[in-house]
N, C-alpha and C positions, 0 to 999 in steps of 0.2 A: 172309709176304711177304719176298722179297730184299732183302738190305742196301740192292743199286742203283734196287731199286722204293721202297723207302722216304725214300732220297734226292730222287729224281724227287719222289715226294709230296710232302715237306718243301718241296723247291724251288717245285711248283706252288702250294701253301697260301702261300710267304713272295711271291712274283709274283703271286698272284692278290692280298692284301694289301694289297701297294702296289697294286697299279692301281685297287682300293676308294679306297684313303686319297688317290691321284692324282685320283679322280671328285669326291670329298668336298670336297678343299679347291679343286679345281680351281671347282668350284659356288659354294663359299665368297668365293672370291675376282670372279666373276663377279657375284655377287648384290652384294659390297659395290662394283664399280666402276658398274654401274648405282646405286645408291642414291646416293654418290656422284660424279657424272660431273661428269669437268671439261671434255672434249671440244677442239674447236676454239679457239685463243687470238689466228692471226692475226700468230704474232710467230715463233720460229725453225721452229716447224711448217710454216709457209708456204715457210719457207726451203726444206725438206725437200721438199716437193709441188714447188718449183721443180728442183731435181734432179733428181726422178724425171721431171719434164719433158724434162729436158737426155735420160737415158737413153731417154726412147721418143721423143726427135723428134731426135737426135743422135750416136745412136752410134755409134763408141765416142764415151762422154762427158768431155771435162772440165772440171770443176767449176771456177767460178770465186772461189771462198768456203769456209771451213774447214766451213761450213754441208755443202753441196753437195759435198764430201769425204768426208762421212761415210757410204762404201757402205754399213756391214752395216744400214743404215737405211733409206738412198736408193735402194738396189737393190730390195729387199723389198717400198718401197711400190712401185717402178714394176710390180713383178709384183704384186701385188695389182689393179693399176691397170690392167692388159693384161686378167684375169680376170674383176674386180668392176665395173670399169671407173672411169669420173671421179665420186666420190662420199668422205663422209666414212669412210663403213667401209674404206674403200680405205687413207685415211689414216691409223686409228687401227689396225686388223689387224694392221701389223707387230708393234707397241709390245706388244699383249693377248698374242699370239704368244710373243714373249719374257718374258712376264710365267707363262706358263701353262709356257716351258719353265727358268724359275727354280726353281718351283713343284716341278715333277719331279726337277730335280737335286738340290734342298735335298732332298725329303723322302725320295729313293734313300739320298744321302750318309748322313742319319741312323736310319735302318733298318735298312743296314749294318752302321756303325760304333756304333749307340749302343742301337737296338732299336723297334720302334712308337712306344712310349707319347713316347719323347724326338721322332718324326717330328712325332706329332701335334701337339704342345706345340708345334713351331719352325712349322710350317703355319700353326696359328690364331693363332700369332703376326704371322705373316707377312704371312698374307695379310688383315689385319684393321689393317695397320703405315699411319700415313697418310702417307708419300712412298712406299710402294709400291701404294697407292693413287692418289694425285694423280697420278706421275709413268707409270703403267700407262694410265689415263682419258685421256693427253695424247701425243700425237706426239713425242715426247723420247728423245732417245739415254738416257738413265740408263738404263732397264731395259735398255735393250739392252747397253749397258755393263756392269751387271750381270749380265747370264747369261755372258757370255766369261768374265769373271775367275772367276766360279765354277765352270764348265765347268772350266776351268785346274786349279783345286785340288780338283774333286773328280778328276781324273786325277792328279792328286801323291796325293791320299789314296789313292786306289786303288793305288798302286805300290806307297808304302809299307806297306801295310798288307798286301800282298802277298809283301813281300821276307825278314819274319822275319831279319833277320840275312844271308842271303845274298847276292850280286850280281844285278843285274838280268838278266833273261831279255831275249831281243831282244822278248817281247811289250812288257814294260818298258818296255824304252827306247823302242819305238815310242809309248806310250804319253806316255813326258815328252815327246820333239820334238810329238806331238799336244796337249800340255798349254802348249809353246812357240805353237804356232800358234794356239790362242785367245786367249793375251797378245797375240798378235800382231793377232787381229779386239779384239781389245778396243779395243786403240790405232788401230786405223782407227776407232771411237767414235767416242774420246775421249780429246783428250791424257793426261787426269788417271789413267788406268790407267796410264801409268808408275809412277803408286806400287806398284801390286801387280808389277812385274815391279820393281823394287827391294827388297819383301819378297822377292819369290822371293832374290836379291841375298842379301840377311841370311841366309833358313835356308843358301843355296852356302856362305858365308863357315861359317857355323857346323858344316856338313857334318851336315844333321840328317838321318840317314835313309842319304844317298849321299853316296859318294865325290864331291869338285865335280868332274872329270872329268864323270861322270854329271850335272848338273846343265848342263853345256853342251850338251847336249842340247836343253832347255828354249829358252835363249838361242837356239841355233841355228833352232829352230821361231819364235820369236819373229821372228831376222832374216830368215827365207824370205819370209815373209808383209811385211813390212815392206820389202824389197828387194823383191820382186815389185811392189810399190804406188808404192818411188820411179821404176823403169823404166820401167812401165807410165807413170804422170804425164810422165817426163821424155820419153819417144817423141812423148809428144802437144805439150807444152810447150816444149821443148829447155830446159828448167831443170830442173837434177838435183835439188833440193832445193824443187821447187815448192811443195808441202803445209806445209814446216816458214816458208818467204816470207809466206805468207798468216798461218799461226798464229801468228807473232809481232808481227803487225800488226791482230791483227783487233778489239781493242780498247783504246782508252788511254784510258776513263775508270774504271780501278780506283786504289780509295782506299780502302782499310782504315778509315782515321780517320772517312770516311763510311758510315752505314746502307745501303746498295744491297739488303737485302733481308731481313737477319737477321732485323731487326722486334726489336731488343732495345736496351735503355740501352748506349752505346758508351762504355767507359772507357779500353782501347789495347790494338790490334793485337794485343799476346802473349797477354791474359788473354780479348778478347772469343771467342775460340770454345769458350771452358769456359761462359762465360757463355748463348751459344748454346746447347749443348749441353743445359745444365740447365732454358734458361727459354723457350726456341721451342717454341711449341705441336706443332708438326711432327712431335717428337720422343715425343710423351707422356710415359711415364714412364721410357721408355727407359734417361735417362741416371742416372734415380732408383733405378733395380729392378733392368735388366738387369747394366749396367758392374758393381754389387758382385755380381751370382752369378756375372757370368764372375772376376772375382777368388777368390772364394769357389772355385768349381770347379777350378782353375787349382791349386788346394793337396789337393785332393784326392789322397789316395794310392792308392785301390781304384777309379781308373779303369782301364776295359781296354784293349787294346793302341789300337783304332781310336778311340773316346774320348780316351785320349791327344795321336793323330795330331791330331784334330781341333782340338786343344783350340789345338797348336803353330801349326797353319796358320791358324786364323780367328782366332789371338790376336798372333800377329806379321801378318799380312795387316790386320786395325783397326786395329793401332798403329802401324805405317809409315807409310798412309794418312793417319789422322787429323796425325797429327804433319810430317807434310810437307803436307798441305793447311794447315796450320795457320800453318807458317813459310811458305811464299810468298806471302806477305801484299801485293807487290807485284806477283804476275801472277795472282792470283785473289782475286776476291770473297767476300765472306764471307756465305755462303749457304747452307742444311740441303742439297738435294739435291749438295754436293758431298762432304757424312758418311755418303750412303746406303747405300754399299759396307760402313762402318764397322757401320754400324746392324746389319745383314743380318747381318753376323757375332758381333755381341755376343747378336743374340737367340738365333744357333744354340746359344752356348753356353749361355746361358739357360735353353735346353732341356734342355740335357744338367744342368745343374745341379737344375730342379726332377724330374727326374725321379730323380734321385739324392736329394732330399730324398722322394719318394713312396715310392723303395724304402726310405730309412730310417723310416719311419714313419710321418714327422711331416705327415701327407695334407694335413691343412688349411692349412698355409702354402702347400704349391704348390698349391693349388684359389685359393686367396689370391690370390695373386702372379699366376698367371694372369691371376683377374678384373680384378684393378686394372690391369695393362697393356693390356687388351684394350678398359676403360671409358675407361681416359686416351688411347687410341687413337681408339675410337668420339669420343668429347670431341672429342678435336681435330681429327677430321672435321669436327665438327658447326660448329665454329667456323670453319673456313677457310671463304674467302671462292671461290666456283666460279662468280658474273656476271659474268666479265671483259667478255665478249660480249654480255653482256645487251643494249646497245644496237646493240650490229652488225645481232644476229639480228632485234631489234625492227625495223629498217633493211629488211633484206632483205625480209621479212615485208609491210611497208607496201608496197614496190616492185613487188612481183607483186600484193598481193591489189587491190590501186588502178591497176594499172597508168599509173602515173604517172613523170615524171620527178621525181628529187628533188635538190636541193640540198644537202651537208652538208658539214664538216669535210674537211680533208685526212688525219686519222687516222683516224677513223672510216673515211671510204674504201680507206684502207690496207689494214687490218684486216679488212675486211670485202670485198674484192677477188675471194675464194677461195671467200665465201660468196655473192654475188653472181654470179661463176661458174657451179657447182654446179647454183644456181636458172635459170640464161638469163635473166640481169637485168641483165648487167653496163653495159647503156646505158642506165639507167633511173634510174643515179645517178651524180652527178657532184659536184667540187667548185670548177668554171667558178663566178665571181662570178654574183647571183643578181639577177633584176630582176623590176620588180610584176606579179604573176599566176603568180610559181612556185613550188614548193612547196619548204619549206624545213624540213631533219629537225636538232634539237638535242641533241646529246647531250654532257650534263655531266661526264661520267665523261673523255675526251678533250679535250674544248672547255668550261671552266667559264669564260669570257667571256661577260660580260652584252650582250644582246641591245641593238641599235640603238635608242634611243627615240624615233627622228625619223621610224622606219618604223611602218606601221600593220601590226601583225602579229596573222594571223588565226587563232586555233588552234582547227585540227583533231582532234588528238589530242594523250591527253595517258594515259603508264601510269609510274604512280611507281616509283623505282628500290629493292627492296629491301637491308636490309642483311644482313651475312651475321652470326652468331653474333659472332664474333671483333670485327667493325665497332662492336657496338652495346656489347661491352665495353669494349673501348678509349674509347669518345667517351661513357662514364660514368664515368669516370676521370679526375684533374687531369691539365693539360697536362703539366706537367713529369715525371709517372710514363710516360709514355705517349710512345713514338719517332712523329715524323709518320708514317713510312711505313704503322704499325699503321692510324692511320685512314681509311687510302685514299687515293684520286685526289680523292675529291669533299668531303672534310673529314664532318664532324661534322653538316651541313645535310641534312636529305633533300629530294631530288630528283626531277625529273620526264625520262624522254624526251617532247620535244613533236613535233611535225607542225605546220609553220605555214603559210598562204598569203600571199604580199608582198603586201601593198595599199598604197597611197599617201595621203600625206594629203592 
């Protein structure tokens, strides 16, 4: 056989490969977001469905909300939605989408750069990780946020690892202003990728790789995509600075000093996102396992050239992130899915480290180390709590299968607006004051206010609310170890959805 047919082979053996290891985790990650499924919530997802509204009954659209801003979301589901049509799959496709094209870029990048065995390791990492689980099963920008910023750097990895020492080819540089204009879809996300286009910032300043000349490049891809979006808005608006009016206003109830979600003991501001980090189920063991093998790897001297590259970009891209999520304590909350970026990269390295422990020998620590991230992962699946909706859906459900009108909550109806929709039920429930002979649906989880006793209330129905893993440990545990927010909406008491009829006394 010829040198160039042996090439070709080699080449179709390492692509046919990947596209194996592509199907494998790609199944992987599908079977665990079915197992899994946190679906419909009712709360910025809805925001999102309202967008994709704006774009198929308004175009051109503009948004009125940082919500409703976020095309590389809002776009995607309204073509889902011209395609699939008005339906939940509609809603959730974009998100899986981006999840499955994460999935492809991680395990290209470390094939590459690092070889199979390190692919595999970062895949079943990954995709077994639970905020890239929770947040893949839910209509949420993060993954999608995710796949830009990685998109980004793995085109910085591919240059450099490209460049050996010399100047960039125009494929090159075509390549960084393409690695700029993913920075650029990132931050139409989500503000919070300004961090990774400030790491990009550190390696310019440090000249890792390229001349910063070269490095403007990137920026400049960044400001095409970012100018194109303020002109666009400001044509339609006549305010130049529409998107950034709305984002700086879109919430003022951030308070570091309060739990808004961490679900951890609050001690102050500087120290709680280490606290976070270690003790949020979210996490698993992430910040127990992973963070010391990327330190660990990080001192390795017999890495090779792309190993290297990788090491530099997913370990200054964590630590900018983390570290400036961290101090702006005063425009963000303190919450795991805003470490996800972080996570994504500490595992990459992870990988490259156990498989550098498999080459040296020592098998049984990384079959080890595996397992236990992968059980502390499953673990805290199993504990997160996935009934937000539980009484929405039970809502919706009663409305069609009784064809009745019902009485409920003004949240409950909120929430459940989209699922109501969906079904052709939306005047079947309401939350108009209720008089004797109508049916009236209670759900505790939104409205844990005790029932009228002067009314004769006749129950219909009645399906107890489960707890989730997470729920039932916290509310076995002394108050004072345990943050409210761990115990839910409905405390520590279990609960019923009811169905009543008003009767009079």
């Amino acid at each position: 056989m010829t040198r160039n047919g042996e090439r070709a082979l080699n080449l179709f053996d390492k692509r046919s490969g990947m596209l194996w290891l592509f199907f494998a985790a790609s199944i992987l990650l599908l079977s665990m977001l079915a197992f899994f499924w946190v679906g419909f919530l009712g709360s910025d997802d809805a925001l999102y469905w309202r967008g994709a509204s704006g774009w198929l009954n308004h175009f051109p659209y503009l948004g009125g909300d940082h919500w409703t801003l976020r095309h590389t979301l809002v776009v995607p589901m309204a073509l889902a939605r011209l395609i699939f049509g008005n339906s939940a799959a509609s809603l959730a496709l974009p998100t899986i989408l981006y999840a499955e094209g994460t999935i492809a870029i991680i395990g290209v990048l470390l094939w590459r750069n690092s070889g199979p065995l390190t692919a595999i390791i970062a895949l079943v990492l990954i995709s077994t990780y639970p905020q890239m689980i929770i947040y893949s099963s839910t209509a949420d920008i993060d993954v999608g946020e995710l796949f830009f910023v990685l998109l980004a750097f793995f085109l910085l990895s591919s240059v450099f690892a490209r460049l050996n020492g010399r100047k960039p080819s125009p494929a090159d540089q075509r390549a960084l202003f393409f690695a700029g204009t993913s920075l650029g879809l990132a931050l139409l996300s989500r503000e919070t990728a300004v961090f990774s286009v400030a790491a990009v910032a550190v390696l310019c300043l440090a000249q890792y790789k390229l001349e910063r000349k070269y490095y403007l490049l990137v920026f400049l891809g960044v400001i095409a995509v970012v100018g194109l979006e303020i002109t666009y808005l400001w044509s339609l608006s006549g305010h130049f600075l529409y998107r950034y009016s709305l984002d700086a206003h879109h919430d003022n109830t951030i308070n570091r000093w309060i739990d808004q979600g961490a679900a951890i003991p609050f001690v102050h501001p500087a120290i709680d996102p280490i606290i976070m980090l270690l003790l949020n189920h979210n996490f698993g063991l992430v910040s127990w396992i992973a963070i010391p093998l990327s330190i660990w790897v990080s001192r390795r001297r017999d890495l090779s050239d792309g190993e290297r590259i990788l090491v530099v970009l997913m370990g200054t891209l964590a630590l900018v992130w983390s570290v400036l999520a961290a101090a702006l304590w005063t425009a963000l909350v303190l919450i795991p899915r805003y470490y996800l970026i972080p996570a994504i990269c500490v595992l990459i390295l992870a990988a490259i480290a156990l498989n550098k422990m498999w080459q040296d020998g020592r098998r049984w620590l990384p079959c080890l180390l595996v397992a236990l991230l992968v059980a502390s992962s499953m673990g805290a699946l199993a504990l997160d709590n996935r009934n937000f909706m539980i009484g929405e859906h039970k809502l919706v459900e009663l409305a069609v299968s009784r064809n009745i009108t019902i009485h409920t909550d003004k949240q409950t109806l909120r929430r459940a607006d989209l699922l109501l929709e969906w079904a052709d039920a939306r005047g079947r429930v309401t939350d108009a004051p209720f008089h004797s002979g109508d049916f009236v649906f209670v759900n505790p989880l939104r409205n844990p206010s005790k029932l009228n006793p002067s009314i004769d209330w006749k129950l219909l129905y009645e399906s107890p609310i489960p707890f989730s893993g997470g729920h039932l440990i916290a509310c076995s545990l002394p108050d004072r170890l345990v943050p409210k927010a761990m115990r839910g909406a409905g405390g520590c008491q279990h609960d019923s959805l009811k169905l009543y009829q008003v009767g009079a006394n």
